[in-house]
MDTraj code that builds the backbone (N, CA, C; nanometers):
import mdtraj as md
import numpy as np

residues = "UNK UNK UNK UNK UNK UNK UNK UNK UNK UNK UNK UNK UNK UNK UNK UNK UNK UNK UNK UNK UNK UNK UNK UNK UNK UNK UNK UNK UNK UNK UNK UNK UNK UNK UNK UNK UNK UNK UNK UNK UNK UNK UNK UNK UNK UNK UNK UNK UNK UNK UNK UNK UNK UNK UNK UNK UNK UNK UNK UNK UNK UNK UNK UNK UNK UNK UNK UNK UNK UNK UNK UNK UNK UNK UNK UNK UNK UNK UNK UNK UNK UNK UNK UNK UNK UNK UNK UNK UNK UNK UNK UNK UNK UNK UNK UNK UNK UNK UNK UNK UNK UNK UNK UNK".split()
xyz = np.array([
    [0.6339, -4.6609, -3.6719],
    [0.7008, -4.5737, -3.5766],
    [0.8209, -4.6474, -3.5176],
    [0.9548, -4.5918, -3.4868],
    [1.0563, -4.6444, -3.4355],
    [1.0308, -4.6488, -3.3293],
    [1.1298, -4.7322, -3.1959],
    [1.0784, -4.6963, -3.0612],
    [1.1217, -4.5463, -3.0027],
    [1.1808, -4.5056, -3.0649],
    [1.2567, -4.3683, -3.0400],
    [1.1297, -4.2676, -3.0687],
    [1.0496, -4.2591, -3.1678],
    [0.9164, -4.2317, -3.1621],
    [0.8624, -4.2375, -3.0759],
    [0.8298, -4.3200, -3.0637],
    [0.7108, -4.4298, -2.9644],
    [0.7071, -4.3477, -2.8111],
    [0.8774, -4.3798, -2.7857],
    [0.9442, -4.2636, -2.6685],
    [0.9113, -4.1322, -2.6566],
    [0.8892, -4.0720, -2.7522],
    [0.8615, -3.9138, -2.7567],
    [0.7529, -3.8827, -2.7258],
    [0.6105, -4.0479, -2.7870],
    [0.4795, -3.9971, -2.7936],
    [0.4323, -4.0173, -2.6596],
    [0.4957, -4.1373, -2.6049],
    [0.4225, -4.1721, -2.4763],
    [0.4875, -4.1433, -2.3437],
    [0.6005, -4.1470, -2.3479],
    [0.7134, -4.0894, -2.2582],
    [0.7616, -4.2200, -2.1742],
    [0.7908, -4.3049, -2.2343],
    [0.8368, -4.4360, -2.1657],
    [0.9806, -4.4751, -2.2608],
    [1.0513, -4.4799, -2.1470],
    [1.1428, -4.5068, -2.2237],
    [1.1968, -4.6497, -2.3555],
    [1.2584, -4.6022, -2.4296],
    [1.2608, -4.7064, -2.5571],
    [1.3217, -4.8590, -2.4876],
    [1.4449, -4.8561, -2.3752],
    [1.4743, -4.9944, -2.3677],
    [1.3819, -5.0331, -2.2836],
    [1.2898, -5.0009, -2.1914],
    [1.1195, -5.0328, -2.1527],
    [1.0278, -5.0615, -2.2178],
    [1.0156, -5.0028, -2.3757],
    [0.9700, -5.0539, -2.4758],
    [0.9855, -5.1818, -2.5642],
    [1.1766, -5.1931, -2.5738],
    [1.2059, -5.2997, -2.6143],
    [1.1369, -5.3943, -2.5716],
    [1.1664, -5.3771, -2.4304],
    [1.1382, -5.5256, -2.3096],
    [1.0329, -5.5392, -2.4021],
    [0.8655, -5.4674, -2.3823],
    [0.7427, -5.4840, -2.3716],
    [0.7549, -5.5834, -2.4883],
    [0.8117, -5.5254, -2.6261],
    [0.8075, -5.5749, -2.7215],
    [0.8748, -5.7226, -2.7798],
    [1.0085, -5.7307, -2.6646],
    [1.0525, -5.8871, -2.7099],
    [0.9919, -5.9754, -2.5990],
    [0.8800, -5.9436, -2.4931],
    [0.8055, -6.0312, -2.4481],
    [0.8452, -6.0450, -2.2717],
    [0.9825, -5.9740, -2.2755],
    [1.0791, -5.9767, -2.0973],
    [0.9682, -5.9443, -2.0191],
    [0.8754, -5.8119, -2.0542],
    [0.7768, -5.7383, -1.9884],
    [0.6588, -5.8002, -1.9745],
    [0.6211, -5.9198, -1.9252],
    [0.5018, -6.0141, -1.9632],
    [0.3452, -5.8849, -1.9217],
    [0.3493, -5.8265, -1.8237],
    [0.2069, -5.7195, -1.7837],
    [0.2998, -5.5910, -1.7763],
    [0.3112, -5.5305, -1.8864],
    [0.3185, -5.3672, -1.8641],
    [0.2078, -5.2974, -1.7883],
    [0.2319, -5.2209, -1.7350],
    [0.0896, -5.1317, -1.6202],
    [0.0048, -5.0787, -1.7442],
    [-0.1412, -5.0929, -1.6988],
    [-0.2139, -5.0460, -1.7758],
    [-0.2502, -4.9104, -1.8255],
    [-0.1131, -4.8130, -1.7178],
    [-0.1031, -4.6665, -1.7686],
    [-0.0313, -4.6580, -1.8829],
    [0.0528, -4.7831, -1.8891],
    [0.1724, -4.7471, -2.0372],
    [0.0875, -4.8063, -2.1176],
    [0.0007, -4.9241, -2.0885],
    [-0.0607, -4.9844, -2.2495],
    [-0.1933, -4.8470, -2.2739],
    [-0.2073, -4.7627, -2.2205],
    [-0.3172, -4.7430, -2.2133],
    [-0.2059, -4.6154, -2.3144],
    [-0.1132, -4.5867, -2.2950],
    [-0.0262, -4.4624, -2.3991],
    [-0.0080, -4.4809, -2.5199],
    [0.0141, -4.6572, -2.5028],
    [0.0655, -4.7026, -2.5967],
    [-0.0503, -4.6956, -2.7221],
    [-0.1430, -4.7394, -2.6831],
    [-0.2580, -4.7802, -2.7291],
    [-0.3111, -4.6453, -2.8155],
    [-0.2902, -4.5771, -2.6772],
    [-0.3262, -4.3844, -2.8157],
    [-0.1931, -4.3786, -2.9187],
    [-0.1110, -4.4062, -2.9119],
    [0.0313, -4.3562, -2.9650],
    [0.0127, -4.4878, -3.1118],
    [-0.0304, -4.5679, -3.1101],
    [-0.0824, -4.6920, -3.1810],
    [-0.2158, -4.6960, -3.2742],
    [-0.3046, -4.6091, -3.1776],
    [-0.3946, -4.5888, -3.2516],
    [-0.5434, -4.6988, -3.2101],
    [-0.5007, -4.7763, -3.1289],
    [-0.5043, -4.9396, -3.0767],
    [-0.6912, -4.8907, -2.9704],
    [-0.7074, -4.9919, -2.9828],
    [-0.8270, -4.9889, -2.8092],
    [-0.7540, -5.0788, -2.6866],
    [-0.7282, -4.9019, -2.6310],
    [-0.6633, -4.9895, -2.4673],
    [-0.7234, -5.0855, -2.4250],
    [-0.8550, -5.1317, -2.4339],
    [-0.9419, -5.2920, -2.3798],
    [-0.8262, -5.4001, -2.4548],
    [-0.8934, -5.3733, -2.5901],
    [-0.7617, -5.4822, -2.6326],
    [-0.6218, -5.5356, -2.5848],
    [-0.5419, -5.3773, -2.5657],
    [-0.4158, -5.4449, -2.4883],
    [-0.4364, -5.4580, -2.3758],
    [-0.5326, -5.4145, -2.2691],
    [-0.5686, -5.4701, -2.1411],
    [-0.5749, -5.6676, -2.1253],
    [-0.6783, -5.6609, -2.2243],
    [-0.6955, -5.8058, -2.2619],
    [-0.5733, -5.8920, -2.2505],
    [-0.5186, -5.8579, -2.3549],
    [-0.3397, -5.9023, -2.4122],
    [-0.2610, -5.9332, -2.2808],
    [-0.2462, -5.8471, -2.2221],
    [-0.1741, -5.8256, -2.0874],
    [-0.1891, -5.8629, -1.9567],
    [-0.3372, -5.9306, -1.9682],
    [-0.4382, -6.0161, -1.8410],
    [-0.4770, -5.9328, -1.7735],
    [-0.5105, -5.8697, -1.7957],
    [-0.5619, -5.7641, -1.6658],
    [-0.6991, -5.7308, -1.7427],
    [-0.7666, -5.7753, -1.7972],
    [-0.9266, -5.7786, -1.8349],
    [-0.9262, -5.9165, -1.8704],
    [-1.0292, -6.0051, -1.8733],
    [-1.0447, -6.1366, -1.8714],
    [-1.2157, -6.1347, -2.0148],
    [-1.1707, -6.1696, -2.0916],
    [-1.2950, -6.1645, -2.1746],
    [-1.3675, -6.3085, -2.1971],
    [-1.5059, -6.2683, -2.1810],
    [-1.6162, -6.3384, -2.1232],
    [-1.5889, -6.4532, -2.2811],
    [-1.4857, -6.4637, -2.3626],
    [-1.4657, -6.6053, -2.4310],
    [-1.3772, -6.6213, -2.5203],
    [-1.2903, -6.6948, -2.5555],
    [-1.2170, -6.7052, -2.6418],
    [-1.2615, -6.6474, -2.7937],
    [-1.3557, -6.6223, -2.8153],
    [-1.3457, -6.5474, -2.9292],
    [-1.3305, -6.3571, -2.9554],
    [-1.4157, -6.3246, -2.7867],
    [-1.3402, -6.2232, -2.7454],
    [-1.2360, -6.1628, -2.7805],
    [-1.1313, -6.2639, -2.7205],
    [-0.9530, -6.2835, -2.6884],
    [-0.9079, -6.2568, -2.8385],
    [-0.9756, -6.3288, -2.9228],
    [-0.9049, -6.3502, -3.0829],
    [-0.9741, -6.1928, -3.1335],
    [-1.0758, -6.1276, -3.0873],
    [-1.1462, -6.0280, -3.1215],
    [-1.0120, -5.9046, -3.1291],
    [-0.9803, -5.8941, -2.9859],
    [-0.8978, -5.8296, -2.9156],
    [-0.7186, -5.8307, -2.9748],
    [-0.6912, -5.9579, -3.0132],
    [-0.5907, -5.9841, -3.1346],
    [-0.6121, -5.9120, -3.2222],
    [-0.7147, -5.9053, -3.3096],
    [-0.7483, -5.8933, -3.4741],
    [-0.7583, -5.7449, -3.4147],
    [-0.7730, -5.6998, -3.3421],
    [-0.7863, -5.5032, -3.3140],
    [-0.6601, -5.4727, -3.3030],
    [-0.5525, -5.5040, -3.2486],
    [-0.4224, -5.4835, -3.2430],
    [-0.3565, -5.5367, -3.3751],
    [-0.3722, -5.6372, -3.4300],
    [-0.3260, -5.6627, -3.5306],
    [-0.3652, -5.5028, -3.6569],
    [-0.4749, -5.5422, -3.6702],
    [-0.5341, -5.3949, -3.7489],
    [-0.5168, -5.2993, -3.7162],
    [-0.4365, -5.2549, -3.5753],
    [-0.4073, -5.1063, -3.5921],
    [-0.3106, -5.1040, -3.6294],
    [-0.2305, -5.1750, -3.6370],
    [-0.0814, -5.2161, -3.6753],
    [-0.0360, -5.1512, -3.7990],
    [-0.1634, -5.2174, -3.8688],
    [-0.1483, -5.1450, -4.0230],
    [-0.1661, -5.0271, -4.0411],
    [-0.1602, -4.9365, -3.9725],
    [-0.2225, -4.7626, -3.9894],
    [-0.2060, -4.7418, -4.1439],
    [-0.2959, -4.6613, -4.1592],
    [-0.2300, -4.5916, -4.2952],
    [-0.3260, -4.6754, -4.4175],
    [-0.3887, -4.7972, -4.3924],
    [-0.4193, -4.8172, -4.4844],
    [-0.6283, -4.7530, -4.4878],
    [-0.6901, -4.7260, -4.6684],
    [-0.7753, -4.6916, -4.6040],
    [-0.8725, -4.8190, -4.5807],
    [-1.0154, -4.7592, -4.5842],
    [-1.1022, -4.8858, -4.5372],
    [-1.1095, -4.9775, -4.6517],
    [-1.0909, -4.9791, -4.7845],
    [-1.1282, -5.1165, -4.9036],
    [-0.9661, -5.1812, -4.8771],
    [-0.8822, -5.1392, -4.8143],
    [-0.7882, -5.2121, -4.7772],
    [-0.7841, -5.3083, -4.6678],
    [-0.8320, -5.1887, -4.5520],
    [-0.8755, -5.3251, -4.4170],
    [-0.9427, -5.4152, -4.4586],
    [-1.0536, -5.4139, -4.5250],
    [-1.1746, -5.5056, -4.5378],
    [-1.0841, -5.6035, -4.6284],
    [-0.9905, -5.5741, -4.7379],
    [-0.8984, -5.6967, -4.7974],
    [-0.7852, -5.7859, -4.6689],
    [-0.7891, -5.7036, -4.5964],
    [-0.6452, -5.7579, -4.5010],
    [-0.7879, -5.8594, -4.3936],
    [-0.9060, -5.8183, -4.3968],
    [-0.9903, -5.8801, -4.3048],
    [-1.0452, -5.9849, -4.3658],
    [-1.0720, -6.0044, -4.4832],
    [-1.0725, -6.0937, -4.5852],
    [-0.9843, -6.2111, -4.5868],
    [-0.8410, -6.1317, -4.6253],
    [-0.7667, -6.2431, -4.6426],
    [-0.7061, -6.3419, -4.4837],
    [-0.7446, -6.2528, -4.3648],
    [-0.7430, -6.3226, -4.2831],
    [-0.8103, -6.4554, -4.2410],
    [-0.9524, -6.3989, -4.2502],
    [-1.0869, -6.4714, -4.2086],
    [-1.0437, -6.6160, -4.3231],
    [-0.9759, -6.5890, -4.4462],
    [-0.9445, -6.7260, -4.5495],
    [-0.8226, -6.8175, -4.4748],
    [-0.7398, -6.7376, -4.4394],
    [-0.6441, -6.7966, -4.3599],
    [-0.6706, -6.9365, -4.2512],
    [-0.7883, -6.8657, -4.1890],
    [-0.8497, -6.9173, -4.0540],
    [-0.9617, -7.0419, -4.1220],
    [-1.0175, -7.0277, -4.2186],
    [-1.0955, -7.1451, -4.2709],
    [-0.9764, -7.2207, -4.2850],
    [-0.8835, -7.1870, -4.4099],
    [-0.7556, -7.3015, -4.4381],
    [-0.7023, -7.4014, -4.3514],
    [-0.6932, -7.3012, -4.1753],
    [-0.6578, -7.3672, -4.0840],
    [-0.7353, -7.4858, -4.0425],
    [-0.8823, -7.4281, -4.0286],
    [-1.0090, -7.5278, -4.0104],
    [-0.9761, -7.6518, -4.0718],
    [-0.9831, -7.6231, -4.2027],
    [-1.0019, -7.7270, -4.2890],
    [-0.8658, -7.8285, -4.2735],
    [-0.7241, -7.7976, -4.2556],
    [-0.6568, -7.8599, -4.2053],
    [-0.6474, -7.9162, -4.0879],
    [-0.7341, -7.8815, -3.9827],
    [-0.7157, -7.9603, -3.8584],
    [-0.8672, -8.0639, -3.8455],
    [-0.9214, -8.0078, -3.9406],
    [-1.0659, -8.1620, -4.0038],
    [-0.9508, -8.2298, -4.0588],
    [-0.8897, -8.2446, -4.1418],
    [-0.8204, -8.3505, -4.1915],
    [-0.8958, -8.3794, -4.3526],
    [-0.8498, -8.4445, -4.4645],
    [-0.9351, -8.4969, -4.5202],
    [-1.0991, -8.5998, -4.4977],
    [-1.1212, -8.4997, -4.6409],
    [-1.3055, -8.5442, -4.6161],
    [-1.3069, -8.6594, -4.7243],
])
top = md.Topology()
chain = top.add_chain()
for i, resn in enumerate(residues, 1):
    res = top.add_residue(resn, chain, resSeq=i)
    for name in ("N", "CA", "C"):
        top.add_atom(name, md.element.get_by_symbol(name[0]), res)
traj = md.Trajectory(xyz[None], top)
């Protein structure tokens, strides 16, 4: 969706959007993430999370709450696709592991 979209669905304006999006907007109100979030497809908890205004009981939570926004991102794809994009993530994140062990 363009932000000019985005504008139509939620009724916030696009250079308000920009902001949110190049980071100027550090806590958008939780009425716009909460538009955004339908207009996205997203779970408003998640961008609540994102935005500090819910505090989740642990860092894996937090990364939970990432990987839900990340995945709505992708709309459009069906489910043997998510489960590849969730796949190739979860490999990503060992790779990382295994690079910050260092050689064995």
């Amino acid at each position: 969706m363009s932000l000019r979209d985005v504008e139509k669905s939620v009724g916030v304006s696009s250079g308000h959007l920009s902001l949110i999006e190049g980071g100027q907007v550090k806590n958008p109100s939780p009425t716009v993430l909460h538009r955004l979030a339908t207009a996205y497809r997203a779970e408003p908890e998640a961008l609540l999370v994102l935005a500090g205004y819910l505090n989740p009981a642990s860092d894996r939570a937090r990364q939970t709450a990432v990987d839900n926004i990340a995945l709505a991102s992708v709309g459009g794809l069906d489910e043997e696709e998510l489960a590849r994009v969730q796949t190739f993530i979860k490999y990503l994140r060992d790779e990382k592991r295994k690079k910050a062990r260092g050689p064995v």
